[in-house]
N, C-alpha and C positions, 0 to 999 in steps of 0.2 A: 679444388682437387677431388671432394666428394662425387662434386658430380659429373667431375670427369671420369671417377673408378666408376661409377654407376651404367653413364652411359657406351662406357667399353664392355662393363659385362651382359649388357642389353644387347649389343651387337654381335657379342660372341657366342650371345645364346644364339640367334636367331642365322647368323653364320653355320651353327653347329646342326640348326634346324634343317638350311638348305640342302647340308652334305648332306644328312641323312636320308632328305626324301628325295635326291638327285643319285643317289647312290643302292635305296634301293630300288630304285625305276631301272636302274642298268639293270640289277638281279631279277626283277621279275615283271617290271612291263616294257622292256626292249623286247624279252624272248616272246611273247605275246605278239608284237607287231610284226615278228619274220617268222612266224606258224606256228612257236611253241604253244603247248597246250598243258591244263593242270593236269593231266593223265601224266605228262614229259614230267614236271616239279615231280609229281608224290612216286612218280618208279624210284626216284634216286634213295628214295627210303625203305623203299619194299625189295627194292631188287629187280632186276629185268625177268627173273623167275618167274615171278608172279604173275596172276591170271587178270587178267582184265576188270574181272570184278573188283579182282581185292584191289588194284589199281583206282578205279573208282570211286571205291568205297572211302580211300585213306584222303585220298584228292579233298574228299565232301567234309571229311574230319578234321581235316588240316585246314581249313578253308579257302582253297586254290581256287574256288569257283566263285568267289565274294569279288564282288569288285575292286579295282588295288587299291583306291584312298581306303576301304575297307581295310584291307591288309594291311598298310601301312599304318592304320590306329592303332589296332592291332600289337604289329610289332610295337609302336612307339609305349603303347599300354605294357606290353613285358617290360621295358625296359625299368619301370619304373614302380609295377607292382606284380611282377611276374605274369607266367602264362601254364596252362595247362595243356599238353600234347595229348592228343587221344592217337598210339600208332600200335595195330595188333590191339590186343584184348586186353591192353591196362589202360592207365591215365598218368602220365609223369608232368610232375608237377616240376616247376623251372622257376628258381627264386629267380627276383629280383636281385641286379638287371638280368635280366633276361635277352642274349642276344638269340635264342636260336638255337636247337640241335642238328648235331653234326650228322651230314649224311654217311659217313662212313661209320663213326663209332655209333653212332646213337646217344651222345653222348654233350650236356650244355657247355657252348664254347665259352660263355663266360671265364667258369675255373679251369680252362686250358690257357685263355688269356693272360690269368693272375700269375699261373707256373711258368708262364713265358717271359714275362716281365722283369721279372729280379737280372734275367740274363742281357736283356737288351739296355735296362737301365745300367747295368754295370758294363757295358760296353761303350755307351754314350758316356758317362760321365767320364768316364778314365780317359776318354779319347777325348774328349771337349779339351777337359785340364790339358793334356801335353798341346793338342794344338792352338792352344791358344797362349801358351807360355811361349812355347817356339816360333808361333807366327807371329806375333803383337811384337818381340826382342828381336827378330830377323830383320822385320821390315821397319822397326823403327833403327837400327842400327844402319841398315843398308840408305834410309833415306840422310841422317846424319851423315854419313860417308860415300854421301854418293858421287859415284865415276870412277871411286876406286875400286882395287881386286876383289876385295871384299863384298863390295856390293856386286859386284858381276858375277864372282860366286856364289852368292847369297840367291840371287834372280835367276842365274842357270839351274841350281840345284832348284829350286821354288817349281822353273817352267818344265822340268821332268814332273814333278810331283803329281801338278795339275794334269800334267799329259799321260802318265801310265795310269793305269784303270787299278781297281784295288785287284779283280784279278786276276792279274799278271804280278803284281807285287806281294799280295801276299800268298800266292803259290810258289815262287821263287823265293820269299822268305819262309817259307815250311821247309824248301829243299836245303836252304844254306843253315838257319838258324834252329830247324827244329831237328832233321832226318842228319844231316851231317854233320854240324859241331854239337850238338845235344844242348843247347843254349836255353832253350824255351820249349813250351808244353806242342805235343802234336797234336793235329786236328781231333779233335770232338773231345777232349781231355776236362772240358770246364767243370768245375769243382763250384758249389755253392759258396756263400762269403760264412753262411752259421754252420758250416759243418770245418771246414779250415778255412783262415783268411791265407795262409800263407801258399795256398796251394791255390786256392782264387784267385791270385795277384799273379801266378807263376803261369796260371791257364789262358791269361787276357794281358798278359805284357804282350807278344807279339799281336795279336789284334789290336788291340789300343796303338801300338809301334804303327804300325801297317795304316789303319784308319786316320791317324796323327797326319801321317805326314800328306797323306793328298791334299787334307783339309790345312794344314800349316801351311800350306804353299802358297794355297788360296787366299789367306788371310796375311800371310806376310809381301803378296804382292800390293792388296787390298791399301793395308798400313803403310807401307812406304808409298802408295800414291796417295793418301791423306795424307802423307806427313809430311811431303812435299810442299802440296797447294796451302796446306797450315802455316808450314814455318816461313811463307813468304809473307803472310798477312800483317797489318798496320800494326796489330794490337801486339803482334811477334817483337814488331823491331822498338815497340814502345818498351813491352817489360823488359828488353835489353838493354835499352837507356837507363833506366831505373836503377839498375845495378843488381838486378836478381841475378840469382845464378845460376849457371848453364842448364842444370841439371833440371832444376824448378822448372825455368822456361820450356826443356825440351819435353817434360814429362806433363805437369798439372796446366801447362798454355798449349804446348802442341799436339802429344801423344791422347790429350783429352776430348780435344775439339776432335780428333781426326778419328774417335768412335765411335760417333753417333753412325757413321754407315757399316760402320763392321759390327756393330749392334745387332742391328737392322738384320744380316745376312745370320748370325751367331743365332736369332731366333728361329730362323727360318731349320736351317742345318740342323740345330738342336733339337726342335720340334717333330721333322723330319727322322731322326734315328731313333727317337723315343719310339714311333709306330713303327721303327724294325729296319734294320744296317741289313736290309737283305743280301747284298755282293759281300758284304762282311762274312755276314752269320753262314750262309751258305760257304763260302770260301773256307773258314776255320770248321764247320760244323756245330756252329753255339746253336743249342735250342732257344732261340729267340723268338721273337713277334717274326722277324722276317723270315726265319728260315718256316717258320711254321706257315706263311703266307705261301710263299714258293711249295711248300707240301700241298695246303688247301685247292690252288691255281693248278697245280700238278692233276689232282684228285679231281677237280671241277666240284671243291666242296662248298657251295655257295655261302652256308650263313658263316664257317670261319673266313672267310673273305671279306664279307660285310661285316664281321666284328673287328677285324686286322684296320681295315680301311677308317670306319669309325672313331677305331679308339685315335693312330694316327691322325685323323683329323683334328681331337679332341687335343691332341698334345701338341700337333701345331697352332691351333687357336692360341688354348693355356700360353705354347709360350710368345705369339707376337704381343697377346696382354702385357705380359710382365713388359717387354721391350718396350711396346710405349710407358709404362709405369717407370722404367727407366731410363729414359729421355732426361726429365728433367734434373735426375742426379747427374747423370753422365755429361750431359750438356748445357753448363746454367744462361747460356743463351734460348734454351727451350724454357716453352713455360706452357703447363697445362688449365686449364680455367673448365 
């Protein structure tokens, strides 16, 4: 088991490796290969005002003229013991990590990062829990009962879920449930969890609602097609000879087996919103990773971009890790070595 954690987290370094240096080549040796030039990188910092020299001059400071594995140690060296910007007639210094300041503010995206976090983590997880309570009991209900109304309810409502985009769903839920019965908080309303939790909970019900159900839909089609091919197998119809009871067999023999692929998808998804519910956060107005990404993109502000992307990377690694570390509880047919 040891050195199965060992040789997953060797892989996930070096995973983490590739985004970085595949991701900063998009930022700054594509634009190289279709004519950009470091005069183009160091304006976005001086301003298009600026006079050719000083244009130059910041280029040579900033090191736009080094060659990119150059650059790329570079950045990879802030991340881990900062860096020093020399732009205009100071020298700002940029703790570790270090992603980079912002061409708009002037300003290190790392602590923009950290203030974005609390909001998109508190979006994921409220929305994981409900979709996964709703999906996993839908689909395992509908595969128990299946062919009847139930299940055909259960699967019609699911295949809207999957089918309407979040937004159209949660812009039609701001119009019924926020603007018209005063039910839930209106767009950009989000309240921290350490300043009230009550007011927290009352600003991310309809986002969590809204986000829940595309992704329930998903996962309780997901489950009822494992619970299916499950409750047909040998091992099914033995522990029902045995005389266990229904409950046992359908939950800890069927409902068990048939998670190892909704695992699988639940890392993906999760890891995925932790770098930012962008159609979410934009939709409601949460200052998240994504909405803040969709601003960076908007802006053409490159290094919040490469720090949105990165970190996202970073929390889809983290969580297919855990997934496989969970294989073998979830599934005692897996076995790690």
């Amino acid at each position: 088991m040891i050195t199965y954690i060992i040789r997953r987290l060797f892989a996930a370094v070096l995973l983490l490796f590739i985004v970085s240096a595949a991701t900063f080549s998009i930022f700054y040796l594509f634009p190289r290969l279709v004519g950009g030039t470091p005069e183009t990188l160091a304006t976005r910092y001086v301003g298009r005002a600026a006079t050719p020299e000083t244009v130059t001059l910041i280029a040579h400071r900033l090191g736009f003229y080094d060659p990119i594995y150059v650059q790329y140690g570079r950045w990879v060296k802030g991340i881990f013991v900062g860096a020093d910007y020399s732009i205009g007639s100071s020298i700002e210094h940029c703790a570790a990590p270090c992603f980079g300041y912002s061409f708009i503010t002037h300003q290190p995206v790392w602590p923009d990062l950290l203030d974005r976090l609390p909001v998109t983590l508190s979006l994921a997880i409220g929305a994981a829990v409900l979709w996964l309570l709703l999906g996993l009991s839908t689909g395992t209900i509908s595969a128990l009962r299946r062919g009847t109304l139930l299940d055909r309810v259960a699967m019609g409502i699911s295949l809207a879920g999957v089918s309407l985009p979040i937004f159209f769903t949660g812009l039609i839920g701001l119009l019924i449930f926020s603007y018209k019965l005063g039910w839930t908080a209106q767009g950009g309303s989000y309240t921290p969890f350490t300043e009230n939790p009550g007011e927290w909970f009352y600003s991310l019900l309809l986002p969590w609602v809204v986000l829940a159900f595309q992704f329930s839909a998903q996962y309780a089609r997901l489950t009822r097609a494992g619970m299916l091919e499950t409750m047909s197998e040998d091992y099914i119809r033995t522990a029902r000879a045995k005389g266990l009871k229904e409950r046992d067999v359908d939950v800890k023999h069927g409902l068990r087996a048939a998670l190892t692929p909704i695992l699988t998808i639940f890392g993906l998804d999760f890891g995925l919103l932790l770098g930012g519910a962008v159609l979410t956060e934009t939709v409601f107005s949460l200052p998240g990773l994504g909405k803040y990404a969709i601003d960076a993109i908007t802006n053409n502000d490159l290094p919040k971009v490469l720090g949105v992307t990165l970190m996202a990377a970073f929390f889809v690694v983290v969580a297919n890790l855990v997934v496989d570390l969970l294989y073998a509880v979830v599934d005692p047919r897996v076995r790690v070595g």
